[in-house]
C-alpha positions in Angstrom: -20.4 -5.4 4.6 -20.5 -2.7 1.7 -23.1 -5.0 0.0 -25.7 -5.0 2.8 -24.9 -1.1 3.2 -25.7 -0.5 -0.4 -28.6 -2.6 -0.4 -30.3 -1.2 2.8 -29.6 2.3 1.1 -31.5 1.3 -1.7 -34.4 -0.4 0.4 -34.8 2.6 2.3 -34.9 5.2 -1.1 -37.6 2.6 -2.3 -39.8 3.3 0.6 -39.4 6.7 0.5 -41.1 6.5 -3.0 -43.9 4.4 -1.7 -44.8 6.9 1.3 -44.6 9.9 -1.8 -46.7 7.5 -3.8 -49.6 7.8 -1.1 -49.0 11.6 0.0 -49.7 12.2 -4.1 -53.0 10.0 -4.2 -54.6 12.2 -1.7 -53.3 16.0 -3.3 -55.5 17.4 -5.4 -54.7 17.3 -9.1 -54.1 21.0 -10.5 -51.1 22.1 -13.0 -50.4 24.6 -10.4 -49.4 22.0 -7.4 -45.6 20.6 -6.7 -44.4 18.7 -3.7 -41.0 17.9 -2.1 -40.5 15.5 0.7 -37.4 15.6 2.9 -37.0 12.8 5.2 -34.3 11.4 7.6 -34.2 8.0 7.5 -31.9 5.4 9.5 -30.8 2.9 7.2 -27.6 1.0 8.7 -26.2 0.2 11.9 -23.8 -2.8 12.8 -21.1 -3.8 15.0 -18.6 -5.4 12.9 -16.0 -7.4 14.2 -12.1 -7.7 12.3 -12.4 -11.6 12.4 -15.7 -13.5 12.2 -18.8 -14.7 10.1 -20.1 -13.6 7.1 -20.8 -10.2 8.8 -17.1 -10.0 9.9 -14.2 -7.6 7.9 -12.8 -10.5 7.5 -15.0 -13.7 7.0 -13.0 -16.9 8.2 -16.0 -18.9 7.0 -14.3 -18.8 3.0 -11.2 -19.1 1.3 -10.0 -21.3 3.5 -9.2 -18.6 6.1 -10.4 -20.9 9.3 -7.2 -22.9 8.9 -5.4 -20.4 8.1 -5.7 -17.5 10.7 -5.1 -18.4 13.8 -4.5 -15.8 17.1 -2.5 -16.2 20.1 -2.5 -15.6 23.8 -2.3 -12.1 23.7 -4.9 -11.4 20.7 -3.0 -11.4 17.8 -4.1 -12.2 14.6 -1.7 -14.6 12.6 -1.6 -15.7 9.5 -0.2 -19.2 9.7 0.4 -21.9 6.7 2.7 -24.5 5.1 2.6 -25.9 1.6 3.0 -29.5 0.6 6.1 -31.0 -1.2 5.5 -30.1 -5.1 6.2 -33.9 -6.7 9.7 -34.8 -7.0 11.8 -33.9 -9.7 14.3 -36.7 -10.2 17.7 -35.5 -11.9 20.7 -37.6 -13.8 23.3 -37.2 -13.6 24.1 -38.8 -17.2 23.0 -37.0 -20.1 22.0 -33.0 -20.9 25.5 -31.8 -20.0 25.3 -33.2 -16.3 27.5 -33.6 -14.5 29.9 -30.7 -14.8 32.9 -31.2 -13.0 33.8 -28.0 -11.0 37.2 -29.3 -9.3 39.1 -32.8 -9.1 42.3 -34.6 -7.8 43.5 -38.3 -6.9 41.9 -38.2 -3.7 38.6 -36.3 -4.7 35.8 -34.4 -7.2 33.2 -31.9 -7.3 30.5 -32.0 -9.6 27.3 -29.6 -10.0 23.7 -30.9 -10.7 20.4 -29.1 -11.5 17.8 -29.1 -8.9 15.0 -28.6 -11.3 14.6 -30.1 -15.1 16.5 -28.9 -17.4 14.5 -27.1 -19.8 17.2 -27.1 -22.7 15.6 -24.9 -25.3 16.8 -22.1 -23.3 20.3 -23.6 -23.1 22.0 -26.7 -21.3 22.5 -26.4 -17.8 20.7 -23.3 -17.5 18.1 -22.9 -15.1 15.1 -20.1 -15.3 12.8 -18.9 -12.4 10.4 -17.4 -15.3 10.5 -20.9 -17.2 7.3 -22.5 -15.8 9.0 -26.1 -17.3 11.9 -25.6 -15.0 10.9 -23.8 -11.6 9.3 -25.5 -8.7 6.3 -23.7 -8.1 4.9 -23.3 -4.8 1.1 -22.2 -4.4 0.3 -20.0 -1.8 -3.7 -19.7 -1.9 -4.5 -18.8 1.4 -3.2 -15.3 0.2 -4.6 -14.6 -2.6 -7.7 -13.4 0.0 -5.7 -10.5 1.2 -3.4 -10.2 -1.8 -5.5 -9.2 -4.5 -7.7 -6.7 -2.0 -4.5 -5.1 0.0 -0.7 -3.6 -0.7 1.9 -1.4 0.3 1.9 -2.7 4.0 4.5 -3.5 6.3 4.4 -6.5 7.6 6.8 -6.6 10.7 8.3 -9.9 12.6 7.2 -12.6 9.4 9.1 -15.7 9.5 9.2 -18.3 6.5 11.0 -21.7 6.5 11.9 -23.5 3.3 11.6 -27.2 3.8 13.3 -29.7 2.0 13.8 -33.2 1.5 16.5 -35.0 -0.9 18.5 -38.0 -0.9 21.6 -36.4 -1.8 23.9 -36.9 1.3 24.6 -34.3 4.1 27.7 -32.2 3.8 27.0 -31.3 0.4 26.0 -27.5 -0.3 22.9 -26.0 -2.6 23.0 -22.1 -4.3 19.1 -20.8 -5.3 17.2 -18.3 -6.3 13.8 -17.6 -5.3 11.4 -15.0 -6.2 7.8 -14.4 -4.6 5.2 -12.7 -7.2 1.5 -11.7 -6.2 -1.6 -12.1 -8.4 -1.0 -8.5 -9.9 2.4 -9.7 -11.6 4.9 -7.8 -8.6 7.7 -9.3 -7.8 10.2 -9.3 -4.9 13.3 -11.4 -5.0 14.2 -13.6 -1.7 17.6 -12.2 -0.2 19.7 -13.2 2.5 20.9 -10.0 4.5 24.4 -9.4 4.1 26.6 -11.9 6.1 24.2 -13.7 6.8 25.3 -17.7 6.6 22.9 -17.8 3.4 24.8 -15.2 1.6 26.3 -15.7 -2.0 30.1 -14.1 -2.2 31.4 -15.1 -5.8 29.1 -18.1 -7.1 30.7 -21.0 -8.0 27.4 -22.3 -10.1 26.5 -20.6 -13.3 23.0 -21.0 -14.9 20.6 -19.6 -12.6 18.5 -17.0 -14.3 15.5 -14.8 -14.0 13.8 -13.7 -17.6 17.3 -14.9 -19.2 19.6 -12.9 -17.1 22.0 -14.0 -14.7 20.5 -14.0 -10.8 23.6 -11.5 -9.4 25.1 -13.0 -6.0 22.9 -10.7 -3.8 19.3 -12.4 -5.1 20.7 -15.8 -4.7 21.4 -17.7 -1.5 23.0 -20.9 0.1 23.2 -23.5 2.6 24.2 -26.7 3.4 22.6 -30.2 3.3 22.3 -31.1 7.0 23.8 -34.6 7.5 21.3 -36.7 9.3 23.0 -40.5 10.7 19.6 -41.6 11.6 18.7 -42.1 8.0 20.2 -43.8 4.9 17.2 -42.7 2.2 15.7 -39.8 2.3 17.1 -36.5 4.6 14.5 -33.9 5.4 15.5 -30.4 6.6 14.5 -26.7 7.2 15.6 -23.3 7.0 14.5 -20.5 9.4 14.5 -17.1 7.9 13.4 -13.8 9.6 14.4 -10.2 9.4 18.0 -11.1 11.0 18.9 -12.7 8.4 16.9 -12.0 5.0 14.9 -9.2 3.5 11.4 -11.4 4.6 9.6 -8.2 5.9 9.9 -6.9 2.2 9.3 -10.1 0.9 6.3 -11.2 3.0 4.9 -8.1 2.4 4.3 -8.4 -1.1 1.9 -10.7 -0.4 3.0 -13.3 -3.1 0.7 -16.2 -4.4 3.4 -17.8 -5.9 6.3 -18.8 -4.8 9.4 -20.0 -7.8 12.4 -21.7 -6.6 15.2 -22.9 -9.0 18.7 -24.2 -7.5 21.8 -26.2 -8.5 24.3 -28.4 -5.3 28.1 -29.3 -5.6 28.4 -32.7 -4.6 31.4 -33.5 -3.4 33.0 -37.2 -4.0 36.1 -39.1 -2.4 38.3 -41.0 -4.5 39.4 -41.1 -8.1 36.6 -39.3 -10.6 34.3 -41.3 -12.1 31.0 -41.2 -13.0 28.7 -40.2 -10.2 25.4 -42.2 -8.9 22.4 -40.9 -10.5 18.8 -40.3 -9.4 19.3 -37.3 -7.1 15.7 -35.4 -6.2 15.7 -32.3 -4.5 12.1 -31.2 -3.1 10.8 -28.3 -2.0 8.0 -26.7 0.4 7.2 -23.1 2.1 5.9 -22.7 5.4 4.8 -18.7 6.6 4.3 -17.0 10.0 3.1 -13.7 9.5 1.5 -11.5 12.7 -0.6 -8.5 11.8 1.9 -6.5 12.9 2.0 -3.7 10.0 3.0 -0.4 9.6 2.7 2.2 6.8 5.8 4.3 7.5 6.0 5.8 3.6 3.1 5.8 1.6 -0.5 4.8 2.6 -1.6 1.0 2.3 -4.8 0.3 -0.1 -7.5 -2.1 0.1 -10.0 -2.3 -3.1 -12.5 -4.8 -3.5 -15.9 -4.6 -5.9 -19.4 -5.7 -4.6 -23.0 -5.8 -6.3 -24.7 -3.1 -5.6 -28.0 -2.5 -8.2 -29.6 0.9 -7.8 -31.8 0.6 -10.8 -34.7 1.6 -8.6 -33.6 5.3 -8.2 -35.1 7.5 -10.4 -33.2 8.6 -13.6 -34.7 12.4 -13.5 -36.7 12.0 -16.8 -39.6 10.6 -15.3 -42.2 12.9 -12.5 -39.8 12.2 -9.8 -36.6 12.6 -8.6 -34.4 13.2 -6.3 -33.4 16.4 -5.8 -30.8 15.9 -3.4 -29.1 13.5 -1.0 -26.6 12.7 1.7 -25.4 9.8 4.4 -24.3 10.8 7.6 -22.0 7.8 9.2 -21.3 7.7 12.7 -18.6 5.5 13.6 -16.7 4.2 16.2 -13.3 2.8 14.7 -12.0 0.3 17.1 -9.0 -0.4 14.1 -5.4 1.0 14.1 -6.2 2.3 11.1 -7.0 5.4 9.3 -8.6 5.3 6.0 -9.6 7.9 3.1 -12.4 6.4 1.1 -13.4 6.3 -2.4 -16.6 4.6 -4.1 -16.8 4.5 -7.7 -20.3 3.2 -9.0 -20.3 1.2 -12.0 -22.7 0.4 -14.5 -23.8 -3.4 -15.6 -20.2 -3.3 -18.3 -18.3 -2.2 -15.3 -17.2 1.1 -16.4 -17.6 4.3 -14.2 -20.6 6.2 -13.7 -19.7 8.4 -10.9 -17.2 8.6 -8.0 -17.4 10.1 -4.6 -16.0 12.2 -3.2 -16.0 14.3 -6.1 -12.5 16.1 -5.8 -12.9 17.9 -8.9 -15.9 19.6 -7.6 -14.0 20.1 -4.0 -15.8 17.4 -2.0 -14.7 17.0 1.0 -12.5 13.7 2.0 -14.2 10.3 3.0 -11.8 9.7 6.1 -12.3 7.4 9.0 -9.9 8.2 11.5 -7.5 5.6 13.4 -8.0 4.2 16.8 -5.4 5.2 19.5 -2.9 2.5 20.1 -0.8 1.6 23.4 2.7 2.8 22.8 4.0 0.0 24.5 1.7 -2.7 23.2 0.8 -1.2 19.8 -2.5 -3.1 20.2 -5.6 -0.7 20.2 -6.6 1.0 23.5 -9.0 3.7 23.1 -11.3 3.8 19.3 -12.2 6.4 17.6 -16.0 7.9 17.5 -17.2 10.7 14.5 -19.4 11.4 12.2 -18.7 12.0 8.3 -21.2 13.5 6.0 -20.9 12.4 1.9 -23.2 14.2 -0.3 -23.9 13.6 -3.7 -24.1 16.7 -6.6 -26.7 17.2 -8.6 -25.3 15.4 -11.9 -24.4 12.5 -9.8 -27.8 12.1 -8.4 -29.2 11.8 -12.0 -26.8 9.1 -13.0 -27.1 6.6 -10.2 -29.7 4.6 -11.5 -27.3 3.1 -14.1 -24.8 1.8 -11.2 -25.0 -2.2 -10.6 -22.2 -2.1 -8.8 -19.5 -0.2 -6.6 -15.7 -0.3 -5.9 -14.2 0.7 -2.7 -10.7 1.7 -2.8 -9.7 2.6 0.5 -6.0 4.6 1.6 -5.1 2.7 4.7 -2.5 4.7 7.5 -1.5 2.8 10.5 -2.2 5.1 13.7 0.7 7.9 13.1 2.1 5.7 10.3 3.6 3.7 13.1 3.9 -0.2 13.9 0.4 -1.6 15.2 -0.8 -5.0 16.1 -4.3 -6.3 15.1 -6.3 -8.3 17.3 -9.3 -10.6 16.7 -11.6 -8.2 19.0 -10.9 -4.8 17.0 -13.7 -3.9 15.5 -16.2 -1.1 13.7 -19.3 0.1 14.9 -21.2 2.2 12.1 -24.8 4.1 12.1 -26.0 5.5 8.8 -28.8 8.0 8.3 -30.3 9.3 5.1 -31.4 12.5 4.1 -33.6 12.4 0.9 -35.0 15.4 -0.6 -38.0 14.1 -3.4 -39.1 16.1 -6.1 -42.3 14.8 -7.3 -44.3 16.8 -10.3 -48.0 16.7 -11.0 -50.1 18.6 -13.0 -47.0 19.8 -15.1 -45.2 21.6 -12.7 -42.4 20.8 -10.6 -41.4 21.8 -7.3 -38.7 21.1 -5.1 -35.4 22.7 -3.9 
């Protein structure tokens, strides 16, 4: 959308020279005659929907996103997806240090395996979520979309379930760690809320690390291998977290590409020790649930994304025209639950700034487009929001936009009154943008303008 904006802002200030062009080939030539041109000139209006095309906020038509967002009966956008198994990791039991024998008698033992491969350079029997040898690594790219271009939301009723398939028999109990990260390097550790069934009191397992240090009881979790009669080979099973039970709210909204997941199970064996069977596998896969149901309750959201934009056609203010001044007027109607204070920053063809608006040094006024009203009850959108915005350009800025090539929107996002709202696949925003162009043209030696 901010492409075709900038490009039909740029057609319509090429025009205007063109009209200048043939008011000037019929004044008469005299050192003593200047002209300046203002005109008004329409140059945008759409209806853009949140969910869509290639005109749509969001385009479902790339990235994968048609299989991936999905809305239900009342409206609301989901995202929705579940990674494959990552291959299997198969782990002896002979060899490396394995096994290690936590507790025996005559009519019993325990003994604890890695889940992952043992990396040893960092140690026997040490496991690292940072070591990309030793962590099962779960790709998330359906998120990378809104990851790299959003943050600081709050996602609100996510739900992820870890699936996982082994052959080591039911009864027996797994401790992990798992961390999320996004393409920007953040992290946020997976944690099961306190007293939650998954919690860690006192780990019996050593070994599991993050960056070399020990993964303290509260970023680790646990469960059970779910015993399954029907099946003599392989046993499948899931875990269902949510907010009950885990920090997923924080973790979801992170936004993470990546997901790392190193663990370690206590088998448990009847009879006299011995040496236990080998060839355990342990395999892994994420599945996410995650409503647009957001709120911004602390600090504003942001959304940034770059697009072409070349204005090398404006004039640079050396030549017999220019422009003497300018500024958009946008008329919206924001059928969004959100609120968002703008900021373009034009850069030139090595990326580096040219010029930024507003400009707050100079005391430009904000670039805000107010939220729509939500239904208390529903937090869906019930009534949008319709305004008009004015951004103007100074004079030094106007003389420097010819060397832009492209533009970066960074955008402050605020739920409607920071609160919890639901996005639906019909929200939508309506804009209308006029240009007022004042061209200073010179002839004879003289120039005129305002």
């Amino acid at each position: 959308m901010g492409k075709k904006v900038i490009h039909s802002i740029t057609s319509g200030i090429v025009l205007l020279f063109l009209i200048i062009g043939l008011f000037g080939c019929e004044m008469p030539h005299s050192p003593d005659f200047g002209i300046t041109q203002s005109l008004d000139i329409p140059l945008f209006q759409k209806k853009v929907d949140f969910l869509g095309g290639p005109d749509a906020l969001v385009d479902t038509t790339k990235n994968n996103l048609n299989n991936f967002l999905s809305v239900d009966s009342t409206g609301l956008v989901k995202l929705s997806t579940r990674t494959d198994f990552t291959s299997s990791v198969s782990v002896s039991t002979s060899g490396s240090g394995l096994p290690k024998t936590v507790g025996s008698s005559t009519s019993g033992y325990s003994v604890v395996i890695n889940l992952n491969y043992d990396d040893t350079t960092n140690g026997i029997n040490i496991l690292d979520l940072y070591d990309n040898a030793e962590a099962k690594i779960v790709k998330i790219s359906n998120l990378k979309y809104f990851s790299k271009r959003m943050g600081n939301f709050s996602l609100n009723n996510a739900q992820m379930n870890l699936y996982y398939r082994t052959n080591i028999t039911g009864g027996n109990k797994v401790y992990a760690g798992i961390v999320g990260n996004d393409p920007n390097g953040n992290s946020v550790f997976f944690m099961p809320k306190t007293g939650s069934k998954y919690t860690v009191t006192g780990s019996p397992v050593n070994g599991l690390d993050a960056h070399g240090q020990a993964l303290p009881d509260n970023q680790l979790m646990t469960f059970g291998i779910t015993a399954d009669s029907t099946r003599t080979d392989t046993l499948f099973g899931s875990l269902k977290f949510n907010s009950n039970n885990s920090n997923i709210g924080d973790f979801i909204s992170n936004l993470p590409t990546e997901v790392r997941f190193i663990g370690k199970a206590i088998l448990v064996f009847s009879g006299i020790p011995t040496t236990p069977p080998n060839n355990f596998f342990f395999d892994t896969a994420i599945g996410l649930d995650i409503p647009l149901d957001i709120a911004t309750p602390s600090q504003p959201a942001t959304y940034v994304d770059t697009v072409s934009a070349d204005l090398s056609s404006l004039p640079s203010g050396q030549g017999d025209t220019r422009l003497s001044s300018a500024s958009i007027m946008m008329h919206y109607t924001n059928g969004l639950p959100l609120a968002a204070n703008l900021q373009l920053t034009f850069l030139d063809q090595n990326m580096n700034p040219v010029t930024t608006v507003p400009d707050t040094a100079a005391g430009t006024a904000p670039i805000v487009l107010k939220a729509a009203d939500v239904d208390p009850q529903t937090h869906f959108v019930s009534i949008p929001n319709k305004n008009v915005l004015q951004i103007s350009f100074s004079r030094n800025q106007l003389d420097t936009l010819h060397t832009a090539r492209y533009v970066r929107l960074y955008a402050k996002l605020n739920t409607t009154n920071n609160g919890s709202v639901r996005i639906q696949a019909s929200d939508f925003l309506q804009m209308k943008l006029s240009g007022n162009f004042k061209i200073q043209s010179k002839v004879g030696g003289k120039t005129n303008g305002n």
